[in-house]
C-alpha positions as CSV (number, residue, x, y, z in Angstrom):
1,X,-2.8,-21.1,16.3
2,X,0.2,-19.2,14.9
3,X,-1.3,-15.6,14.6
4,X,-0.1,-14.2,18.0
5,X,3.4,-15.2,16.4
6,X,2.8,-13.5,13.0
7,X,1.8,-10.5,14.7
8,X,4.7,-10.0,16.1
9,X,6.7,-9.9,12.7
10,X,4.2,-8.0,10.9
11,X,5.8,-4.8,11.4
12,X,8.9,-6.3,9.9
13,X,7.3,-7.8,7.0
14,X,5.4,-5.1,6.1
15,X,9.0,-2.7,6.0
16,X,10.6,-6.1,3.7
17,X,7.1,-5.6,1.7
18,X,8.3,-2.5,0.5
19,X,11.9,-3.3,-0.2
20,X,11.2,-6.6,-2.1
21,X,10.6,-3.8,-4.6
22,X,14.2,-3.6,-5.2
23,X,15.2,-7.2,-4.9
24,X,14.4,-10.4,-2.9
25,X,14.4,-9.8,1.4
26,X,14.7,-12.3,3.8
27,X,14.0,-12.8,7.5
28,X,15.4,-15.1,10.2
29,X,12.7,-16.4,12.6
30,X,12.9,-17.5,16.1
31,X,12.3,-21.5,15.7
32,X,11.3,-22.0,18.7
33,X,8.5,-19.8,18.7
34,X,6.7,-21.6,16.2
35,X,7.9,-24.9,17.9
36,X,6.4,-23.9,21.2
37,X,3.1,-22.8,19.4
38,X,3.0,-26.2,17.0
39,X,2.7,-29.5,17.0
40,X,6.4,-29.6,18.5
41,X,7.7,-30.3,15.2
42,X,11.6,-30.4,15.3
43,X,11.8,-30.9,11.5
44,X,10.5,-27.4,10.7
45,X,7.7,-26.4,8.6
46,X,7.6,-25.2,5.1
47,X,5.5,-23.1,2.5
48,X,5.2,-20.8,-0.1
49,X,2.1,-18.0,-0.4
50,X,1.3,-16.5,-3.8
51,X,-0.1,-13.5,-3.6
52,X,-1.8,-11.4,-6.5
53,X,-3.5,-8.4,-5.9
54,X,-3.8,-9.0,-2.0
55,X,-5.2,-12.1,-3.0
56,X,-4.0,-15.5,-2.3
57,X,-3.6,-17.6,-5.3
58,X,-2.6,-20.9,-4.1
59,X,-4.9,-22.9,-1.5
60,X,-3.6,-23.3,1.9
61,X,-6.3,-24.6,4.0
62,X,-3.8,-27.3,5.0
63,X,-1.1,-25.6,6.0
64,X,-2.1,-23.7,9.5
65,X,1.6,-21.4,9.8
66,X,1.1,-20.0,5.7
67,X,-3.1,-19.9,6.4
68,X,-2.7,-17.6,9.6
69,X,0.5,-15.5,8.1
70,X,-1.9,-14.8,4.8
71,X,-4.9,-13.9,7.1
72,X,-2.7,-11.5,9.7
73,X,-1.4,-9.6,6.5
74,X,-4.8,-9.6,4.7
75,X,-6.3,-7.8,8.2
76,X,-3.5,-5.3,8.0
77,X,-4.7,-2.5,6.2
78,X,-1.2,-0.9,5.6
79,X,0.0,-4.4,4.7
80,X,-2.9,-4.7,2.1
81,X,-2.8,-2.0,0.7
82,X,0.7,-2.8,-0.6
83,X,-0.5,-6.3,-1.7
84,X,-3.1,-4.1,-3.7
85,X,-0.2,-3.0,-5.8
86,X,1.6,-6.1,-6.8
87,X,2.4,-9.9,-6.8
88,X,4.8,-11.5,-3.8
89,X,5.2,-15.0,-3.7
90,X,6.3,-15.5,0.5
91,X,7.7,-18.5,1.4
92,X,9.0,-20.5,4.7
93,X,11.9,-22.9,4.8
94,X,13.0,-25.6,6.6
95,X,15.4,-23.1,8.5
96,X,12.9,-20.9,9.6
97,X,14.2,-18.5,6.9
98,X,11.0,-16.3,5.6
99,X,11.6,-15.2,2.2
100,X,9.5,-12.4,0.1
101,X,9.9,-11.5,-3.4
102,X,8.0,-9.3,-5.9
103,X,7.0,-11.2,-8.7
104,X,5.2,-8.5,-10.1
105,X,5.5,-7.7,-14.4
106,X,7.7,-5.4,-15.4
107,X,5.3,-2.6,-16.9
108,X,5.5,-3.5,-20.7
109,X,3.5,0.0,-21.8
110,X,6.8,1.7,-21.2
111,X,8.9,-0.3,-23.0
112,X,7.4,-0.3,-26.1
113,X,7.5,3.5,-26.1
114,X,11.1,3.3,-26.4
């Protein structure tokens, strides 16, 4: 239902992909497209993917908008193979506001050979 919609923003994500490397990113959506495509929902819709090793941790089967933004990524093989390297957790809220954030361990082999 939504994936038309997250194709569209896919080249974006994938450039915040590599910068949530450095520190959180954020993108503003257009609210009305996902209105339009939706349920016509005023009250906006709201998530949060976990992603480990292009993998999705968390079950969305009930949540349609995170269920086809996981799948477009996952089909992207630019966008996987930077999944491959890490853990995101990308959420939606209320505001149409999508946030991404690399959650991924600090490498602890190099600190302890300080």
């Amino acid at each position: 239902m939504y994936t038309q919609i997250w194709s569209k923003y896919l080249p974006i994500i994938k450039i915040l992909l590599k910068r949530s490397a450095s520190g959180n990113q954020t993108l503003e959506l257009n609210r009305i497209d996902f209105e339009r495509a939706g349920s016509g929902r005023k009250a906006g819709y709201k998530f949060l993917i976990e992603l480990n090793a292009a993998r999705t941790v968390n079950v969305l089967s009930g949540i349609p908008l995170a269920k086809d933004l996981a799948d477009v990524m996952l089909a992207d093989v630019n966008i996987k193979e930077i999944l491959l390297k890490g853990n995101y957790e990308i959420g939606l809220n209320t505001r149409f506001q999508l946030s991404i954030k690399n959650v991924t361990p600090a490498d602890v082999s190099t600190d302890e050979a300080v």
